[in-house]
VMD Tcl script that builds the backbone (N, CA, C; Angstrom):
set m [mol new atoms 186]
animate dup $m
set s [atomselect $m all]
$s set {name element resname resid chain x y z} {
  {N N UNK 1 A 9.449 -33.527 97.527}
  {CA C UNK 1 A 8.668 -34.120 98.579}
  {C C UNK 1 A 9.522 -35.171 99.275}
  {N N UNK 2 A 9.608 -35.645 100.489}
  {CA C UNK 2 A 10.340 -35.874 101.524}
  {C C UNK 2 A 9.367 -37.125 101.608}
  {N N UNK 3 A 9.776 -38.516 101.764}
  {CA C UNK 3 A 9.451 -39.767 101.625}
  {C C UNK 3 A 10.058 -40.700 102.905}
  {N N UNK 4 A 8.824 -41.269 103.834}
  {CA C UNK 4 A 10.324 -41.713 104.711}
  {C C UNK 4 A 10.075 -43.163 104.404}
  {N N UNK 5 A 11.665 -43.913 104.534}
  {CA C UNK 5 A 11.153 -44.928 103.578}
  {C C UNK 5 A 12.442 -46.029 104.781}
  {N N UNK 6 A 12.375 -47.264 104.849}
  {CA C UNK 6 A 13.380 -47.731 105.552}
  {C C UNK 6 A 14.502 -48.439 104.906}
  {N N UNK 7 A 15.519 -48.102 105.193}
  {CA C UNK 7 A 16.665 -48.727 104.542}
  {C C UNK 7 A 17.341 -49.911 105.088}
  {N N UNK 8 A 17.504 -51.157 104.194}
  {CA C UNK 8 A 18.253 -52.188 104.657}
  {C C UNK 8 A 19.876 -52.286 104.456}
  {N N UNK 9 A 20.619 -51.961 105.711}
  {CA C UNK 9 A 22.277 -52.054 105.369}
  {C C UNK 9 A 22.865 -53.580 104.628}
  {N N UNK 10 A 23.359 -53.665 103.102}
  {CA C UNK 10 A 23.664 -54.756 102.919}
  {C C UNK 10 A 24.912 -55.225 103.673}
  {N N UNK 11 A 25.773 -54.213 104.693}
  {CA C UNK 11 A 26.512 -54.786 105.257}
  {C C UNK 11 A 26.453 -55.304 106.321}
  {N N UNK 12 A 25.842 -54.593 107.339}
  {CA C UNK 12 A 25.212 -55.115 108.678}
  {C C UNK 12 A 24.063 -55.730 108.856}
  {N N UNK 13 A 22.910 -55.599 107.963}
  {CA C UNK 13 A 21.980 -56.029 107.773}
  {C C UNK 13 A 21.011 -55.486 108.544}
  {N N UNK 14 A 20.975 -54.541 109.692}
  {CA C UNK 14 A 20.006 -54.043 109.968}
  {C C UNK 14 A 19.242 -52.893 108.940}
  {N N UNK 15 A 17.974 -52.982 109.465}
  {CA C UNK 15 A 17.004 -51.738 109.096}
  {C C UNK 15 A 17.031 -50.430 109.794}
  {N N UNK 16 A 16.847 -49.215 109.159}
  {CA C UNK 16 A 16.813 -47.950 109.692}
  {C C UNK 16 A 16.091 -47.043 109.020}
  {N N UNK 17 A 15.559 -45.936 109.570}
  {CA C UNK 17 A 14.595 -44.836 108.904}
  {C C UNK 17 A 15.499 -43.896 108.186}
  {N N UNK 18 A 14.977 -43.333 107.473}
  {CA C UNK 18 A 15.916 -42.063 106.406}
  {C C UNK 18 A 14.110 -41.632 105.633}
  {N N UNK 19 A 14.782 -40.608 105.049}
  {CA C UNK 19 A 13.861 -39.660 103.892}
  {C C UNK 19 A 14.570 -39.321 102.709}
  {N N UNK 20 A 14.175 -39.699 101.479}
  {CA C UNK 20 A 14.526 -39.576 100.487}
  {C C UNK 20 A 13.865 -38.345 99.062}
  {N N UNK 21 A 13.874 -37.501 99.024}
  {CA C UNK 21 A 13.296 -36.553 97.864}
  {C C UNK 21 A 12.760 -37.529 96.754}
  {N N UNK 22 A 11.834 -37.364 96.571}
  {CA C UNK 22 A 11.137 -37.707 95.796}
  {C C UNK 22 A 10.954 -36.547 94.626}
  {N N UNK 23 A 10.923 -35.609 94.830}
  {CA C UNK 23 A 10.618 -34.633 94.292}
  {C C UNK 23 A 11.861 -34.225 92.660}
  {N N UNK 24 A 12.888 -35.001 92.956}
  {CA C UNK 24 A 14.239 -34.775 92.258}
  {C C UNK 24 A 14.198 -35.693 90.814}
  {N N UNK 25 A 12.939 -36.840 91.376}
  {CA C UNK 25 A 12.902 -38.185 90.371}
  {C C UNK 25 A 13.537 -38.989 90.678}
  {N N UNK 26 A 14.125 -40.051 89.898}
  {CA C UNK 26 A 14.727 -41.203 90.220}
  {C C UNK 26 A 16.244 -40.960 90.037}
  {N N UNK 27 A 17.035 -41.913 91.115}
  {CA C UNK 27 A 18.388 -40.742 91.255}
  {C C UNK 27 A 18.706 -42.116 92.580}
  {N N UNK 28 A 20.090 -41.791 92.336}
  {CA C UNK 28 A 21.142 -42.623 93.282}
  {C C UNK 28 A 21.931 -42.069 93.850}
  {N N UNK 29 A 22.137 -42.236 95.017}
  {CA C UNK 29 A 23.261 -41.707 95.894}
  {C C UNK 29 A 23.726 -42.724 97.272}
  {N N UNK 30 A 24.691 -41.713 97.628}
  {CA C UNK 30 A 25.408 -42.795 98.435}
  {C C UNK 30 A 25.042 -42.205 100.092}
  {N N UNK 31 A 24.695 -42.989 101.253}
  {CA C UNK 31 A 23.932 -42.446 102.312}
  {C C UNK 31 A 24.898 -43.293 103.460}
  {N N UNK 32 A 25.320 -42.953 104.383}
  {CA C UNK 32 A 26.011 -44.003 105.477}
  {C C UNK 32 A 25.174 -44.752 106.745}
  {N N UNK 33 A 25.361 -45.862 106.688}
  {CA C UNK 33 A 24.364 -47.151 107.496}
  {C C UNK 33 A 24.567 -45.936 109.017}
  {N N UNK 34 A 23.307 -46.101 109.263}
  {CA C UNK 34 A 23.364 -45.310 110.677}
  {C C UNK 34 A 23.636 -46.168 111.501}
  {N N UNK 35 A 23.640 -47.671 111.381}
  {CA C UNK 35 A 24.312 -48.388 112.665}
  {C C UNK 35 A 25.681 -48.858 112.365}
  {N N UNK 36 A 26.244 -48.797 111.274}
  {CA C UNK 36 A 27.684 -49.535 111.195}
  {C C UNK 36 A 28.483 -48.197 110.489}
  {N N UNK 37 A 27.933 -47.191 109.673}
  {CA C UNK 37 A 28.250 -46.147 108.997}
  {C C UNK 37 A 29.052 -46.344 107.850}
  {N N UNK 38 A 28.714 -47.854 107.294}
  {CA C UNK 38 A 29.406 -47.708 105.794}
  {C C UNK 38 A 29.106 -47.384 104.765}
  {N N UNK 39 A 28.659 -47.323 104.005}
  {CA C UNK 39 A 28.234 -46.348 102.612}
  {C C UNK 39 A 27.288 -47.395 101.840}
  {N N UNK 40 A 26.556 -46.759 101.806}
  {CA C UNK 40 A 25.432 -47.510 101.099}
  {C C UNK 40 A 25.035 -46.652 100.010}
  {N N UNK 41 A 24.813 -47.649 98.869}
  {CA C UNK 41 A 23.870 -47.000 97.554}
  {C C UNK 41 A 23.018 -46.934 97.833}
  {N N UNK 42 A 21.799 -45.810 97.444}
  {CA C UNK 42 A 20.288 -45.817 97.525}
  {C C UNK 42 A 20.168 -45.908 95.643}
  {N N UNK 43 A 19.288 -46.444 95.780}
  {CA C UNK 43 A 18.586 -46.213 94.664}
  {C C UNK 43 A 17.217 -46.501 94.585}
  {N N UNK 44 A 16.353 -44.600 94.386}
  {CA C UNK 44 A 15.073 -44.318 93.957}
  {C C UNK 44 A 14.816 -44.477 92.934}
  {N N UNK 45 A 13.707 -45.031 92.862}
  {CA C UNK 45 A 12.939 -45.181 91.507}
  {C C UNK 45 A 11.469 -44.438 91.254}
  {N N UNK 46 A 11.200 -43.365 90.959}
  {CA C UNK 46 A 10.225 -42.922 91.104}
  {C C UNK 46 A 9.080 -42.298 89.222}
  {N N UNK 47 A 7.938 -42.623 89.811}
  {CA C UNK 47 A 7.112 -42.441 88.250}
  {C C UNK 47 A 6.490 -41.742 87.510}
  {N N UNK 48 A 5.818 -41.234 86.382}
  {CA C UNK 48 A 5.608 -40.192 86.201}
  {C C UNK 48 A 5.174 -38.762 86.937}
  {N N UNK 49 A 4.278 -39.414 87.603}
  {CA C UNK 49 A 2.951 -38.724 88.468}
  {C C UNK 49 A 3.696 -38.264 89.927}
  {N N UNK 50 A 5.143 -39.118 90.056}
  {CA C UNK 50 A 6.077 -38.629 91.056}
  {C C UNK 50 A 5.881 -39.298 92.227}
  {N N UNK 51 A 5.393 -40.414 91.998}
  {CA C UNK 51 A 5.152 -41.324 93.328}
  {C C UNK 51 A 6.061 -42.110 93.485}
  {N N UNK 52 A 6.746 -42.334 94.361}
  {CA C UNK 52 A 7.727 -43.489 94.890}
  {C C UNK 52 A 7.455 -45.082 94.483}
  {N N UNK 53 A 8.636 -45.560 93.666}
  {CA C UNK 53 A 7.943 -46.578 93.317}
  {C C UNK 53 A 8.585 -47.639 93.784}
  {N N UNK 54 A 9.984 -47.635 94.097}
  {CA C UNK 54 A 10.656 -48.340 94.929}
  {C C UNK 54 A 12.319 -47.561 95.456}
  {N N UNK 55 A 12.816 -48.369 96.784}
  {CA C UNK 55 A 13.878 -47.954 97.320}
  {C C UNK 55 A 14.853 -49.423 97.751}
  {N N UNK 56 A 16.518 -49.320 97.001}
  {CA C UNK 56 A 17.010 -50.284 96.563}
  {C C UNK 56 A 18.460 -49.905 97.191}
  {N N UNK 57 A 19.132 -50.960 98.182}
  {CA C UNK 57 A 20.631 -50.509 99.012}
  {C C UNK 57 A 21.331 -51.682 98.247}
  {N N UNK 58 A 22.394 -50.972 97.864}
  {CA C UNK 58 A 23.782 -52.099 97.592}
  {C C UNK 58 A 25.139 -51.416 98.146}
  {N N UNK 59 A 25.841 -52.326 98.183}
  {CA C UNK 59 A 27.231 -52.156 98.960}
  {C C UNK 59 A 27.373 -50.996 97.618}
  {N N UNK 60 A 28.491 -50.068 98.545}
  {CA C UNK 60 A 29.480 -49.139 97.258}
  {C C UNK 60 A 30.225 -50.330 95.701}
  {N N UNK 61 A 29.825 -51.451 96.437}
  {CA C UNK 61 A 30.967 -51.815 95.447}
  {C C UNK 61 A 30.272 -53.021 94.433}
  {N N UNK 62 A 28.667 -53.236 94.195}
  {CA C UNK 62 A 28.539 -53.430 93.871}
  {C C UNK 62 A 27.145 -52.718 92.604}
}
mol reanalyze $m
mol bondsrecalc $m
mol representation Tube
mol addrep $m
């Protein structure tokens, strides 16, 4: 299931829209800031029942 959820760039600091699977569980990957295009961690956290429970950006390098 397809979640749209907004992402904060920790490098530029703006906000932007994306969709994240929910459907996969909780899971990290790396997505590029649509306004500066540097690489951002996502990290889903999602719960039994498969509901989104939170969405978390850190630099690649931390």
């Amino acid at each position: 299931m397809l979640d749209a959820v907004t992402l904060h760039c920790p490098y530029c600091g703006e906000s932007f829209e994306s969709s994240v699977d929910s459907s996969a569980g909780s899971q990290a990957y790396v997505e590029d800031c649509a306004i500066c295009c540097r690489p951002i961690e996502v990290r889903i956290s999602v719960d039994e029942s498969g509901d989104l429970t939170d969405v978390r950006t850190n630099t690649d390098r931390d």
